[in-house]
C-alpha positions as CSV (number, residue, x, y, z in Angstrom):
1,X,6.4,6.6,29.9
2,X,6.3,9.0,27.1
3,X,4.7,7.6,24.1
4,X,5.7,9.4,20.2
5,X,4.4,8.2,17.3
6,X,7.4,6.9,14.7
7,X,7.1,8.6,11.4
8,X,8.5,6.7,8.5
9,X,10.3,10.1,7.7
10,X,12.2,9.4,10.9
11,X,13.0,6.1,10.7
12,X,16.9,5.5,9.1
13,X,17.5,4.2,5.6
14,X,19.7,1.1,5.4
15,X,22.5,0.2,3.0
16,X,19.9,-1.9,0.9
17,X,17.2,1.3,0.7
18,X,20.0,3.5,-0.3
19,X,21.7,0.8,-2.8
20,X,17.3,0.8,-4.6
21,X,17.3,4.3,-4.0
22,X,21.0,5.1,-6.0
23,X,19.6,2.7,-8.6
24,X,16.5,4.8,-9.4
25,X,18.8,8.2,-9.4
26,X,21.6,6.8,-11.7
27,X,18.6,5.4,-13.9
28,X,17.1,8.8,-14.2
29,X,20.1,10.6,-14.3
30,X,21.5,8.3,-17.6
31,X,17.9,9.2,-19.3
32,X,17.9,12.5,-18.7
33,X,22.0,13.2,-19.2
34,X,21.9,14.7,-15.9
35,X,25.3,14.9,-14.1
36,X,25.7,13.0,-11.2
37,X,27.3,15.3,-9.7
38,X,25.0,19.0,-10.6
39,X,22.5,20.5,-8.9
40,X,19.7,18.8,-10.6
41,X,20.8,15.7,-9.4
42,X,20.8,16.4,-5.8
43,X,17.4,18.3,-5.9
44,X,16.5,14.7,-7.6
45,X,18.2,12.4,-5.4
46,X,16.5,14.7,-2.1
47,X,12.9,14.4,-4.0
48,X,13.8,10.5,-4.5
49,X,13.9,9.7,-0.5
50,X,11.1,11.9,0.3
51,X,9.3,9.8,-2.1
52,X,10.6,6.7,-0.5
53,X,10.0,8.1,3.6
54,X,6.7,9.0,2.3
55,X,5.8,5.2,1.7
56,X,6.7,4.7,-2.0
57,X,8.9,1.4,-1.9
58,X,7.9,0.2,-5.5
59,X,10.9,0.5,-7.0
60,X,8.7,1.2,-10.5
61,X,6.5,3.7,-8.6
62,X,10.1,5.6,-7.7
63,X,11.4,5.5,-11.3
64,X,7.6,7.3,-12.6
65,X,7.6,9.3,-9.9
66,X,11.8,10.5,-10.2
67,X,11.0,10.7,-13.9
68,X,8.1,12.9,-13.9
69,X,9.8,15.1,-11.8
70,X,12.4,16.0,-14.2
């Protein structure tokens, strides 16, 4: 039997980590009066689950982290 370690990166998010994860985007977004929709905001929203993959779940951690990004 082959035995591979599970990375959190690989695991799938849920409906319910990407409703937390939508929260802290649209919150950083309204802040910063970044469109939804630019650039900015995928590069943010990308940064956001890498965050989250990496082991960051506090939602308050995400929010500093998302916001100190941009």
């Amino acid at each position: 039997m082959l035995e591979t370690p599970i990375h959190p990166r690989d695991l799938p998010l849920f409906s319910e980590d990407l409703d937390r994860l939508e929260k802290v985007l649209d919150t950083v977004c309204q802040d910063r009066g970044i469109n939804l929709r630019s650039q900015q905001a995928e590069r943010l929203g990308a940064l956001i689950i890498q965050v989250y993959r990496q082991g960051v779940k506090d939602d308050a951690k995400l929010l500093a982290l998302a916001r100190a990004y941009f």
